[in-house]
C-alpha positions as CSV (number, residue, x, y, z in Angstrom):
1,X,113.7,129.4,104.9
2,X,110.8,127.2,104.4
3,X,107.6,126.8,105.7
4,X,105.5,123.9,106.8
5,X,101.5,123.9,107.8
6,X,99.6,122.5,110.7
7,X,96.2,122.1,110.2
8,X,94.0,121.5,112.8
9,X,89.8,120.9,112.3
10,X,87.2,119.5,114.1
11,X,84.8,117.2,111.7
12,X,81.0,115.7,112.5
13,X,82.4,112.3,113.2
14,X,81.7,110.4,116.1
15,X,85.4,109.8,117.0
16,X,85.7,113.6,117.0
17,X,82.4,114.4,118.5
18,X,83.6,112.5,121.2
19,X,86.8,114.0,121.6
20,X,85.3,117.5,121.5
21,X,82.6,116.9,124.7
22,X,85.2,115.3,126.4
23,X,88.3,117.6,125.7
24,X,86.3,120.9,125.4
25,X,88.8,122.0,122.3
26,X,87.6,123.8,119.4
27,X,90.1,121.4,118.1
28,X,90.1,117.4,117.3
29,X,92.3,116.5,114.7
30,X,95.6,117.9,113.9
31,X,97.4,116.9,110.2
32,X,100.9,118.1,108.7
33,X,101.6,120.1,105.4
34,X,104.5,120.5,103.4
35,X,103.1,123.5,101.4
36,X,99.9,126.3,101.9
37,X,97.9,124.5,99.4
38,X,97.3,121.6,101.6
39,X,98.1,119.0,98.5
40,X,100.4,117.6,100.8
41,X,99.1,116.8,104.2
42,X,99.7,113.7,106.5
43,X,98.4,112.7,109.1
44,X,97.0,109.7,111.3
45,X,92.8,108.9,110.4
46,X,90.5,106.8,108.5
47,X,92.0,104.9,105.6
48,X,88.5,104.9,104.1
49,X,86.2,107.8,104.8
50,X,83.2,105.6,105.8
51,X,84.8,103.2,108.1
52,X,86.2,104.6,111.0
53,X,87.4,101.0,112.3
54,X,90.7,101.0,109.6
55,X,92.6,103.8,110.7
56,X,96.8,104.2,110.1
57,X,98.6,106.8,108.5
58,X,96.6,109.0,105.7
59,X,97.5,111.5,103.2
60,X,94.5,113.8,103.5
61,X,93.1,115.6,100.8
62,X,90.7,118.8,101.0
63,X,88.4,117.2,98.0
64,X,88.2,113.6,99.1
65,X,86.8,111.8,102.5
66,X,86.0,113.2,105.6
67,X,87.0,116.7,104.9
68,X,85.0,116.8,101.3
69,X,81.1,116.0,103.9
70,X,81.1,119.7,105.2
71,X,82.3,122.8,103.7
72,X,81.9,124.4,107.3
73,X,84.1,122.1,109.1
74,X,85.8,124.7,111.6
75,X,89.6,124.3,111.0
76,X,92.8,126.6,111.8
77,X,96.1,126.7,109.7
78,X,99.3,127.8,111.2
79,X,102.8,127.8,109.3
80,X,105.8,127.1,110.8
81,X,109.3,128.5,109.7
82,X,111.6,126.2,109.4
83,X,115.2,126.0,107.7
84,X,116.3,123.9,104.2
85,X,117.4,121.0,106.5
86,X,114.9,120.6,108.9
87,X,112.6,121.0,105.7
88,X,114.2,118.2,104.0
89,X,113.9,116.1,107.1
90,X,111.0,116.6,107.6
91,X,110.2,115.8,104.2
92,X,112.1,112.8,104.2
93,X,110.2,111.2,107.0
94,X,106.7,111.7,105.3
95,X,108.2,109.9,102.3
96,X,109.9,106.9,104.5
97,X,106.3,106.7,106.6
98,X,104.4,107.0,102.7
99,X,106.2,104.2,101.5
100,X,105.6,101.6,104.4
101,X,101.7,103.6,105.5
102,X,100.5,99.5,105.9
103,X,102.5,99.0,108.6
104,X,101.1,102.1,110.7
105,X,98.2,102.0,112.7
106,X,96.4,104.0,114.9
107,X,97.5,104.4,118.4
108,X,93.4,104.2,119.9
109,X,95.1,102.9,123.2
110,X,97.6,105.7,123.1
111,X,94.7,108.5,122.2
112,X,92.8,106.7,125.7
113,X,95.9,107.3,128.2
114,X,96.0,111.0,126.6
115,X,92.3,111.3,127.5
116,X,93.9,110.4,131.3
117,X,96.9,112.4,131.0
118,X,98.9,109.7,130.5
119,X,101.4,108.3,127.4
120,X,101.6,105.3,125.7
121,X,103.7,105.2,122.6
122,X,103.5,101.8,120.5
123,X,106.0,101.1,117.5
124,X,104.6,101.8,114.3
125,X,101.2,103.5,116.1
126,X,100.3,106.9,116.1
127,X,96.8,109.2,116.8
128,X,97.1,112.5,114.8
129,X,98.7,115.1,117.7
130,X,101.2,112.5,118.8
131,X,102.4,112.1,114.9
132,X,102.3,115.8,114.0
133,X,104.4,116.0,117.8
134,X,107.1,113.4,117.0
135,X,107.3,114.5,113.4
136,X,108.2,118.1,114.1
137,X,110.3,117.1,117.3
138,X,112.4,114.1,115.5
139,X,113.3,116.6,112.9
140,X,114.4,119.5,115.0
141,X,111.9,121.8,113.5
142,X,110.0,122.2,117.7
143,X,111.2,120.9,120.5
144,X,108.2,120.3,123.0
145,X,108.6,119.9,126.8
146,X,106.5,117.2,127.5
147,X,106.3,113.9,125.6
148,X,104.6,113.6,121.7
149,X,102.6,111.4,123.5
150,X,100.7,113.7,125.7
151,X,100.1,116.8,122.5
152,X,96.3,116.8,122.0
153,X,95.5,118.9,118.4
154,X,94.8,122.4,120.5
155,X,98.0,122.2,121.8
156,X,99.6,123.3,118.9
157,X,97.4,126.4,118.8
158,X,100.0,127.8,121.7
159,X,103.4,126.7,120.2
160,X,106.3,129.6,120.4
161,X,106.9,129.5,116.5
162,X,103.5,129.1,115.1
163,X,101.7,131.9,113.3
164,X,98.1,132.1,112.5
165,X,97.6,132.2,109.1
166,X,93.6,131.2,108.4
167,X,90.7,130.3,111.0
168,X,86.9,130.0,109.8
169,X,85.3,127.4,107.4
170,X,87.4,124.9,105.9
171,X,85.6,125.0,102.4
172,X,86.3,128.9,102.6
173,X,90.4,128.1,102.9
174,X,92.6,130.0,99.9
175,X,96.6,129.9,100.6
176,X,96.3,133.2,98.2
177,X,95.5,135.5,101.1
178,X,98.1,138.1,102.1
179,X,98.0,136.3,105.4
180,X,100.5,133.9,104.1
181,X,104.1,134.0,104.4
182,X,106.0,134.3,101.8
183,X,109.1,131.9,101.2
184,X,112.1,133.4,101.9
């Protein structure tokens, strides 16, 4: 048994600010971890921290770009328990998406028909919830009933499976707590 980590934040960005008035979620942005330290994480942003007009597939880091302005950026981690294979899969597609992240763009007309509870999914174009979504269902870790599409990042604060591991300041975060869960 393995474990991988959602982690979901809400920065100062205009993009998220925006989400936030509109949605009402504590919640904006949603990324994917394949260990508690966070070295790992993947997700759908900025390509470069101060231009929010380049956006595709990112691997985030804790020290660099958006998440480096504000030590008090409010943020949640959950793991997720999931077998060897589903692990590997899961794995697997970060790699494959890694290798071609040039090709990937963000899905902004797919994040505006989720605004109006609708989906659009696009080849090769993701926003963050509708990555994280299709990444966990596509490798048989969740299985949602409603399309990837339609996940907004606070929807994964009420997925069966999920367990609360850290809320508070994302500056503050150490996987060293007794919260986490150790691998089995």
């Amino acid at each position: 048994m393995k474990f991988v980590y959602i982690l979901l934040t809400r920065t100062n960005t205009v993009l998220s600010r925006t989400i936030g008035f509109s949605t009402g979620d504590p919640f904006t942005h949603v990324s994917l971890a394949l260990d508690a330290e966070l070295t790992q994480l993947y997700s759908f942003g900025r390509r470069y921290a101060h231009n929010p007009f380049f956006a595709g597939f990112v691997r985030e880091s804790l020290t660099r770009g958006v998440f480096s302005w504000d030590s008090g950026i409010p943020c949640a981690v959950y793991s997720l328990a999931v077998d060897d294979r589903v692990y590997a899969a899961i794995e697997r597609r970060l790699r494959r998406m890694y290798e071609l992240r040039r090709r990937y763009r963000y899905n902004r007309l797919g994040l505006l028909y989720n605004y109006f509870g609708r989906a659009l999914s696009r080849a090769y174009r993701y926003f963050c919830s509708e990555f994280v979504a299709d990444t966990l269902q596509r490798t048989g870790a969740v299985q949602f009933d409603r399309l990837p599409a339609h996940m907004r990042p606070n929807d994964f604060t009420r997925l069966p499976g999920l367990r609360l591991v850290y809320q508070g300041g994302l500056g503050s975060y150490t996987p060293d707590g007794e919260n986490f869960p150790a691998a089995i």
